[in-house]
C-alpha positions in Angstrom: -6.0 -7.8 -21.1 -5.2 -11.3 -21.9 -7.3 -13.5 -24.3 -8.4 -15.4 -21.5 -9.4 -12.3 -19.5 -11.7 -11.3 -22.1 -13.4 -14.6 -22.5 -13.9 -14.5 -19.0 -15.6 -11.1 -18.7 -17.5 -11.8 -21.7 -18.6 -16.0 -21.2 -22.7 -14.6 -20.9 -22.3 -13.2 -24.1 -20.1 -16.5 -25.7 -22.5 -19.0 -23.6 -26.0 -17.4 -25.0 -24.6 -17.5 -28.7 -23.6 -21.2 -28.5 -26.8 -21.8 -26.9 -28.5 -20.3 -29.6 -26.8 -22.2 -32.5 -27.3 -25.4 -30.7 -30.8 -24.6 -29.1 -29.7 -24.5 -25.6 -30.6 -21.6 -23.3 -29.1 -20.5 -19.9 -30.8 -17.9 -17.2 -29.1 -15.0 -16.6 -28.7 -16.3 -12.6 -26.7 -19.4 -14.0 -24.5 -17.5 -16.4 -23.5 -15.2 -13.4 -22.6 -18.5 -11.2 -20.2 -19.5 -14.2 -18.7 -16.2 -15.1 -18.4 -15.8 -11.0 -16.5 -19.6 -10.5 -14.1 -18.6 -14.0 -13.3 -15.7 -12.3 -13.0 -17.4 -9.0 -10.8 -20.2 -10.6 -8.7 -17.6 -12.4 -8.0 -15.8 -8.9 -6.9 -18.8 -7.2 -4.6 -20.0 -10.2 -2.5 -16.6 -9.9 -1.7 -17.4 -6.4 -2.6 -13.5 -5.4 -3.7 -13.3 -1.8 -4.6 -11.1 0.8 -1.4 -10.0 2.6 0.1 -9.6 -1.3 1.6 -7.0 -2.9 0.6 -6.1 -6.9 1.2 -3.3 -8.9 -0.7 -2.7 -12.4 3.2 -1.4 -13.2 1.3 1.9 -14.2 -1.3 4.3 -12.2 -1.6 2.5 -9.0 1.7 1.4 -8.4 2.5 -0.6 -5.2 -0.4 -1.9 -3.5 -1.0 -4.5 -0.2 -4.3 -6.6 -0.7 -6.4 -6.7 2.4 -9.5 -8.8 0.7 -10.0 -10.3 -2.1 -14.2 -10.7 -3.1 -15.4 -13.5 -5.3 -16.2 -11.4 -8.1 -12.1 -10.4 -8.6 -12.2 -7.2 -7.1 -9.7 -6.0 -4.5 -9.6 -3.8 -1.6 -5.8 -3.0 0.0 -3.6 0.3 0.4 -1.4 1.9 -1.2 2.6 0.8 -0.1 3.6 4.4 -0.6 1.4 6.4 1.7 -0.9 3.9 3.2 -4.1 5.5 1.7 -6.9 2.8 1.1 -8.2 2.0 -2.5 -11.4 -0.4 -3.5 -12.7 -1.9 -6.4 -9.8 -2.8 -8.3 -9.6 -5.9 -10.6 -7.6 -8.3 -9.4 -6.8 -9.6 -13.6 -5.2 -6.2 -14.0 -2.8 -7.0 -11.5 0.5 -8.7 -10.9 2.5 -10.0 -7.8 5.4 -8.8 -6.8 6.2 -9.8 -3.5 4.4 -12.5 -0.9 2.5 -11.7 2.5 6.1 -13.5 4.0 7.7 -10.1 3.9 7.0 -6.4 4.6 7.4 -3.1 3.0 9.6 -0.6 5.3 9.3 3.1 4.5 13.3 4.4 3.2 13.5 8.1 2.1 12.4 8.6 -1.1 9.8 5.5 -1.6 9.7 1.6 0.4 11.6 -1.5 -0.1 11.0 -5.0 0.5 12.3 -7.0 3.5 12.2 -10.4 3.8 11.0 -12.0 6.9 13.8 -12.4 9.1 16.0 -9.6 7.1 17.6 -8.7 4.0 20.6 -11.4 3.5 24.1 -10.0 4.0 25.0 -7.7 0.9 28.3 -8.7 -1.1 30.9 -6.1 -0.9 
């Protein structure tokens, strides 16, 4: 988990001790709203959308987002088999190919097609 990640999941806990050493103090409600737009902000700045695929490049593996919440959690499928999976974090995640292409089943796992096919292979 990046640095920034951390901050992120952690800003009620960063906010409420600067507030204290400067005499400032935030509800709980309004330290959800910020913690819920960082994490917004930080979802639209990686560019992953629904239609994307992301693998954490360990347990899950390949997987197609469906929805996105505002909160950074995921719903989608897996590329492999097509079973559904929710609740995963879209920070632990990284793209690896746009909703412009699609996965196509092969023996032995998937690949990726570009829209409008593969270009012609070299020989």
């Amino acid at each position: 988990m990046s640095r920034e990640a951390e901050l992120i999941k952690e800003i009620d806990k960063h906010i409420k001790k600067a507030g204290g050493l400067y005499g400032l103090e935030l509800p709980d409600s309004d330290l959800r709203i910020i913690q819920a737009a960082l994490i917004e902000k930080e979802i639209q700045e990686s560019r992953i959308e629904a239609g994307d695929v992301v693998t954490d490049n360990g347990y899950h593996q390949e997987v197609v987002i469906t929805r996105i919440d505002k909160h950074g959690y995921f719903e989608g499928y897996y590329v492999a088999d097509g079973v559904t999976v929710k609740g995963l974090e879209i920070k632990n995640f990284v793209k690896i190919a746009n909703k412009s292409g699609e996965w196509k089943p092969c023996r032995g796992g998937v690949y990726f097609q570009r829209k409008g096919g593969d270009p012609p292979s070299e020989k």
